[in-house]
C-alpha positions as CSV (number, residue, x, y, z in Angstrom):
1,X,156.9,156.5,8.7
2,X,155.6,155.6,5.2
3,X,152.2,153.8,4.8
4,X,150.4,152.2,2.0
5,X,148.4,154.2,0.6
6,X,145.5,154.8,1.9
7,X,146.2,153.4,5.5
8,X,146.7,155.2,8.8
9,X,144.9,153.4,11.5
10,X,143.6,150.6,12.8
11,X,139.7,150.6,15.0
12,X,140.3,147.3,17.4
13,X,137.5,147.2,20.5
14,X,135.9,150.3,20.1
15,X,139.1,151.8,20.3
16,X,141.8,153.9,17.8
17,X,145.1,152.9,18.6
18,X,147.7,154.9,16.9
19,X,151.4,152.8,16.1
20,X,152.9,154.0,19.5
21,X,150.7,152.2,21.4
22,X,152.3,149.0,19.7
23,X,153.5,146.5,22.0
24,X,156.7,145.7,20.2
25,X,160.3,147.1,19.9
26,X,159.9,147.8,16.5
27,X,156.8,150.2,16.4
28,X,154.6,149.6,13.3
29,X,152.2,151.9,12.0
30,X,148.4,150.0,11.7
31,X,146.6,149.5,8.9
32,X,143.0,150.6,8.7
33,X,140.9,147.4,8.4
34,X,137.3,148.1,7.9
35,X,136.9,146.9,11.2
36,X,139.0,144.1,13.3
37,X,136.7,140.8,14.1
38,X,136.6,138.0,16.6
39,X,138.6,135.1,15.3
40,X,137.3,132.3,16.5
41,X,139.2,129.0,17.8
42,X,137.1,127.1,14.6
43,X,138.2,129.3,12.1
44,X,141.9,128.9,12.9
45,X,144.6,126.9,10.6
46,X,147.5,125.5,12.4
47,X,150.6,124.4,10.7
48,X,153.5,122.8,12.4
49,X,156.8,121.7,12.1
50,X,159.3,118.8,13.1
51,X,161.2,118.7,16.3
52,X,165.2,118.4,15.0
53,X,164.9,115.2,16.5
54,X,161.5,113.9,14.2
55,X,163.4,115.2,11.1
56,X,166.8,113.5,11.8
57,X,164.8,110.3,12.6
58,X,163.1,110.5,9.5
59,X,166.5,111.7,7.4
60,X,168.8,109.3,8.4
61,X,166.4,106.2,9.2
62,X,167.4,106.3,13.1
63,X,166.1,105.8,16.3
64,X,166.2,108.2,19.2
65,X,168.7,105.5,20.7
66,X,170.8,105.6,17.3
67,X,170.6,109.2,17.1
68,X,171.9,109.8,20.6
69,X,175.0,108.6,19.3
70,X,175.2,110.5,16.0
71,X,174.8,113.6,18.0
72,X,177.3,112.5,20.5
73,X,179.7,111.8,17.8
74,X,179.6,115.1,15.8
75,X,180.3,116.5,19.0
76,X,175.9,118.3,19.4
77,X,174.7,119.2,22.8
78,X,172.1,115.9,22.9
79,X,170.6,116.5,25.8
80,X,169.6,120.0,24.4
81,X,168.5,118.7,21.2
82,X,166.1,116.2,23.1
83,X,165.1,118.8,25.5
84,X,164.0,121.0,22.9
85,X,162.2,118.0,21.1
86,X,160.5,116.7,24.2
87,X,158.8,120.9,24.5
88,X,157.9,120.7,21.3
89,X,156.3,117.8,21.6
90,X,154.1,118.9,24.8
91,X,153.0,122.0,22.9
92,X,152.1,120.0,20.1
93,X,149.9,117.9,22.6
94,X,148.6,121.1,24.1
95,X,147.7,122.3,20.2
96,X,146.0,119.0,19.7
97,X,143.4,119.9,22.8
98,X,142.5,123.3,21.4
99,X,141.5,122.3,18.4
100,X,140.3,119.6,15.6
101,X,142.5,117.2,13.9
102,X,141.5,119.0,10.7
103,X,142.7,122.3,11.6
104,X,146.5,121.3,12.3
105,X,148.6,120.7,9.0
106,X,152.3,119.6,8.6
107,X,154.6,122.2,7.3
108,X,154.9,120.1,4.1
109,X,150.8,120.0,4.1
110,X,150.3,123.3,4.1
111,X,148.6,125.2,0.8
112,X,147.9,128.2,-0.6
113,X,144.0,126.5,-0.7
114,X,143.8,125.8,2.9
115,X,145.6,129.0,4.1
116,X,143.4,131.6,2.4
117,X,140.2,129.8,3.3
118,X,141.4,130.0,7.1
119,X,140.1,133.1,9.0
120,X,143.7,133.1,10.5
121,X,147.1,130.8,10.1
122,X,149.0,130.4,13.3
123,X,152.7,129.1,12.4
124,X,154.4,126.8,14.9
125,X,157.8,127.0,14.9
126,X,160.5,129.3,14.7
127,X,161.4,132.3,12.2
128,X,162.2,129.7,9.2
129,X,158.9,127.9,10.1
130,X,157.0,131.5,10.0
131,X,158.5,132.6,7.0
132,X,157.7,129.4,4.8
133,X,154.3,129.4,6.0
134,X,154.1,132.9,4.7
135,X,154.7,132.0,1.2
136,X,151.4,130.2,1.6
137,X,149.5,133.7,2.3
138,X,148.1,135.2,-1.0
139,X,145.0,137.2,-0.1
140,X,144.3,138.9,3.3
141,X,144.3,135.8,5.6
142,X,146.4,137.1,9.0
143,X,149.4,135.0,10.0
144,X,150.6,134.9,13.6
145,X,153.9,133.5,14.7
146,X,153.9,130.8,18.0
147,X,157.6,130.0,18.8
148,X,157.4,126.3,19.6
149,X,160.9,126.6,21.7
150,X,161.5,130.1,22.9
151,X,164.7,128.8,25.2
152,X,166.2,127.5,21.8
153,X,165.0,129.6,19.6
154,X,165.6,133.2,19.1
155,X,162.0,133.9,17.2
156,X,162.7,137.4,16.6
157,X,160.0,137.3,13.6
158,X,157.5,135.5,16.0
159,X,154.7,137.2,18.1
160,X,154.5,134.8,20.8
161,X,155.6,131.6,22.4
162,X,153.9,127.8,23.2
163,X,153.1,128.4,27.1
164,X,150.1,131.2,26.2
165,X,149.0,129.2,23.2
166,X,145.7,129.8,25.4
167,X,145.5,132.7,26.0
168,X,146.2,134.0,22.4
169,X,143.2,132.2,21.7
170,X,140.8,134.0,24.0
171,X,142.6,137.0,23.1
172,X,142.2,136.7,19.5
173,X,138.0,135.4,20.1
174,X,137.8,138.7,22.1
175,X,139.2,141.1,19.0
176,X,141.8,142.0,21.1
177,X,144.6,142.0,18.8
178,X,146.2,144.5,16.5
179,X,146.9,143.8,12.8
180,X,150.6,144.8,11.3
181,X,151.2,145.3,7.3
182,X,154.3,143.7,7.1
183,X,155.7,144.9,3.5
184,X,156.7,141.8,0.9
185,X,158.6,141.5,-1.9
186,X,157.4,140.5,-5.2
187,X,159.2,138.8,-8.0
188,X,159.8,137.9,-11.3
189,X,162.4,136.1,-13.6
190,X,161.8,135.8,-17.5
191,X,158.0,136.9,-16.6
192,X,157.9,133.9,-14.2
193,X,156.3,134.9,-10.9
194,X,157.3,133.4,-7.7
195,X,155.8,133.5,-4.0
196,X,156.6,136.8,-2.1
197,X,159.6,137.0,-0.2
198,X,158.8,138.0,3.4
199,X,162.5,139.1,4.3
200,X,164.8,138.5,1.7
201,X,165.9,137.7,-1.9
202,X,169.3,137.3,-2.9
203,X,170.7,137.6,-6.4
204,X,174.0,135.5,-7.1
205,X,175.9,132.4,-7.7
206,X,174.5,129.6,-5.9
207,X,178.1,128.5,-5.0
208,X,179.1,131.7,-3.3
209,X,182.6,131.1,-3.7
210,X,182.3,132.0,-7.5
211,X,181.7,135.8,-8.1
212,X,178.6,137.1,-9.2
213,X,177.6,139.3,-11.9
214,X,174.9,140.8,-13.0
215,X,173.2,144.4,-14.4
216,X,171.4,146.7,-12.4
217,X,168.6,149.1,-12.8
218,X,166.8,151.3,-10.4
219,X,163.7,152.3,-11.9
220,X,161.2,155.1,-10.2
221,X,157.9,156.4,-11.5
222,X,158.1,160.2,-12.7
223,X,155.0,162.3,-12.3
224,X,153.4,161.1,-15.2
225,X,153.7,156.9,-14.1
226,X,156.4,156.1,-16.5
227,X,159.4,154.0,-14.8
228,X,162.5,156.2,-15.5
229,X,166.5,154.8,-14.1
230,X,167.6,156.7,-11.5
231,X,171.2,156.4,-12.9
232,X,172.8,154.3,-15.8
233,X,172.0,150.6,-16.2
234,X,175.5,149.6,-14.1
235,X,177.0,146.3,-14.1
236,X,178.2,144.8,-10.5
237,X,180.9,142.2,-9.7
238,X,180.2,140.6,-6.2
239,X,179.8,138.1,-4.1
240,X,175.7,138.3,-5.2
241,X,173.1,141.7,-4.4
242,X,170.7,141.1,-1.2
243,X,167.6,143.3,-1.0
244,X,165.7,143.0,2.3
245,X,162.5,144.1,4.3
246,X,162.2,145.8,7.3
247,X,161.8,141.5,8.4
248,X,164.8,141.2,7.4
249,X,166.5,143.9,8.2
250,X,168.2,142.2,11.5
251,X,169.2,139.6,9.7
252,X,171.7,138.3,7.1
253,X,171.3,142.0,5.3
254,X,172.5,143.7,8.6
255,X,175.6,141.8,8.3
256,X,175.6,142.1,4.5
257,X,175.9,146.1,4.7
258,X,177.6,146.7,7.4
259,X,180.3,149.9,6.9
260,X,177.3,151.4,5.4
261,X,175.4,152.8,8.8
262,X,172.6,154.4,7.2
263,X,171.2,151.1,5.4
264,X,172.9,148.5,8.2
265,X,170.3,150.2,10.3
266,X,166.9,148.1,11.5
267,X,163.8,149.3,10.7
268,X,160.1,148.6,10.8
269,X,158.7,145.4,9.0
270,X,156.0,147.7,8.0
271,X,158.2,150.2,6.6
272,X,156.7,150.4,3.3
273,X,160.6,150.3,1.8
274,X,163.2,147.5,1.0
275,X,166.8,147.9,1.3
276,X,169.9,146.7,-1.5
277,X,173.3,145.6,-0.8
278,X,175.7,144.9,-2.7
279,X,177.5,142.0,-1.0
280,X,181.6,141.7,-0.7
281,X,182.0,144.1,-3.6
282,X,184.7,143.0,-6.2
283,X,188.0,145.5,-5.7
284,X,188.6,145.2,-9.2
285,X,185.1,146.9,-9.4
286,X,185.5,150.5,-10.9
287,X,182.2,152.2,-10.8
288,X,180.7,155.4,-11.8
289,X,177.6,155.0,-9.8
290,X,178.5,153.6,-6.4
291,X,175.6,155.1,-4.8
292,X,173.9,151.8,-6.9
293,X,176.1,149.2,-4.1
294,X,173.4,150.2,-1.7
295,X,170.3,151.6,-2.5
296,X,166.4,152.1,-0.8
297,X,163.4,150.7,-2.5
298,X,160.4,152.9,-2.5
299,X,156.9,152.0,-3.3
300,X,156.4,151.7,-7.1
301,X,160.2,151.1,-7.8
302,X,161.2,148.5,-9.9
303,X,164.5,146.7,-9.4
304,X,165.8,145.2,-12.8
305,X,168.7,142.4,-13.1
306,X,169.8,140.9,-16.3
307,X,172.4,137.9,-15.1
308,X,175.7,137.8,-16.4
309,X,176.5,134.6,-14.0
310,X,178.5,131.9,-15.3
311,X,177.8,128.9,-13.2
312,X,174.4,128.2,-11.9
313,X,172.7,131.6,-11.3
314,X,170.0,131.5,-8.6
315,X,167.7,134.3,-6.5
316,X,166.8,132.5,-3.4
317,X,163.4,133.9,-1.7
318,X,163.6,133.8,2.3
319,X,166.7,131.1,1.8
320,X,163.6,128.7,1.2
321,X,162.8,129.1,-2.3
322,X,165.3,129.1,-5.2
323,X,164.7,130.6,-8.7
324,X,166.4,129.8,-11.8
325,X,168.5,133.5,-12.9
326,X,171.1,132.2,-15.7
327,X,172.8,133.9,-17.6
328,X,170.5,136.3,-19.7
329,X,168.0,136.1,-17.4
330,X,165.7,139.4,-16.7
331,X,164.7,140.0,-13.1
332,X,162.5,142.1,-11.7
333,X,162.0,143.4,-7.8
334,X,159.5,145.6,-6.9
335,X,157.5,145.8,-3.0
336,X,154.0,144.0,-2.9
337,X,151.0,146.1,-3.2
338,X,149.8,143.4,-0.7
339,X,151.0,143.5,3.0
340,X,151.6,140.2,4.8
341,X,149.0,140.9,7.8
342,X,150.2,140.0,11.1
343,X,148.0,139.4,14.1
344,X,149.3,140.7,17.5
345,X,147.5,140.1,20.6
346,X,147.0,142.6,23.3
């Protein structure tokens, strides 16, 4: 497994824990803090989200009695939606008696500011929730994911759920956690930088029903620095080109390149790589270089788009942040010298 440079291990109680003694089922290799400190319950920045219920209320100017009915008519599971509204609430309450008013921010509070002063973030929420908060993360502030709903939400990004909101606490004032480098995507259109991607960019039309276009480079560093193409700059016709982290590899890019086993595979978040697809590939599409549909982004490579798009060209980071990439527009992708550190309780 790959690591950034520099990092092999990680020293947590006394003790050197290698990446198989990682409690997950993707194992991670550890980076080597200096040392791994108590986090204390004071030092901690919790930002939450809205219920489906709170944010339905508040888009559609409803009641709960009013939107009972809504849901009824569109033909929703209400009583679900209000179950999983009502145990959000209660861990909300139980968030409230852990700590002080002025540690919990809304999701639309949150700041880069208030994030990197924290000594850790905990997101509340699900894998949406924990990827916007992310974006907030600039310097080496750990996040860790709290699913507010695990019986409605899948939370496969998250590292653990509202009932032990406790016990991660005294776990994490104890040092008894393990910190993950989760590898990030950085990027920049015209020169413009934008907020790291933790799982995903796409490249394309915003209307996916129009096709896509664009020119591609893969750039690597030779053995004296200089970016040279791994093959011809190419141009693609597609349905748009999806580039994903080991985060994201479980996700939209899994179905994105399936028929292609070696890159449909999962794979670490800390993999210091980043997969390409090219998505729904035109048939018209005759290409000397097909090995450029799907491709593997090492550490150092640059990715380099110039749009051809004739509509309204976008790259969307994590599906939560959308870039302008029109038509003549220069894009570049490369991974994040910068991990995303993620606490993990033991």
């Amino acid at each position: 497994m790959q690591l950034y440079p520099s990092e092999n291990h990680v020293h947590t109680a006394g003790n050197d824990l290698q990446s198989g003694d990682l409690p997950s089922h993707r194992a991670c290799s550890l980076t080597s803090l200096a040392a791994i400190r108590p986090i204390m319950t004071e030092d901690i920045l919790v930002v939450t989200k809205l219920s489906k219920v709170e944010y339905d209320m508040q888009k559609y100017g409803l009641s709960e009695k009013e939107l009972l009915g809504l849901y009824n008519e569109g033909g929703e599971d209400p009583e679900r939606i209000f179950e999983s509204h009502r145990r959000q609430s209660e861990g909300r309450r139980t968030l409230a008696s852990l700590f002080s008013p002025d540690q919990i921010v809304s999701r639309e509070a949150v700041t880069s500011q208030l994030a990197d002063r924290a000594g850790l973030v905990i997101a509340f929420g699900g894998d949406n929730h924990f990827q916007h908060v992310s974006h907030f993360i600039t310097g080496d502030t750990p996040l860790l994911g709290v699913n507010s709903d695990p019986l409605t939400s899948h939370g496969a990004l998250l590292q653990d759920d509202a009932s032990r909101v406790a016990e991660v606490l005294r776990a994490l004032s104890k040092a008894e956690y393990l910190l993950e480098p989760w590898t990030r995507l950085t990027l920049s259109v015209d020169g413009k930088e934008y907020p790291q991607a933790t799982a995903d960019i796409f490249f394309g039309e915003q209307e996916r029903v129009l096709i896509s276009r664009y020119t591609l480079e893969h750039l690597r560093p030779n053995e004296a620095g200089e970016l040279v193409a791994l093959a011809p700059q190419v141009e693609q016709k597609c349905s748009g080109l999806l580039v994903a982290t080991g985060a994201g590899s479980s996700g939209w890019f899994r179905t994105a390149a399936r028929g292609t086993s070696e890159f449909a595979e999962i794979f670490a978040p800390c993999e210091v790589q980043a997969r390409y697809a090219a998505t729904e590939i035109s048939p018209t599409v005759q290409s000397n270089h097909p090995e450029m549909f799907f491709g593997e982004l090492h550490y150092g490579d640059v990715l380099r788009l110039v749009s051809l798009n004739r509509s309204n060209g976008i790259a969307s980071i994590d599906s939560l942040i959308t870039a302008p990439f029109a038509r003549g527009q220069v894009a570049e992708l490369s991974l994040s010298p910068k991990p995303l550190l993620i606490a993990r309780p033991i």
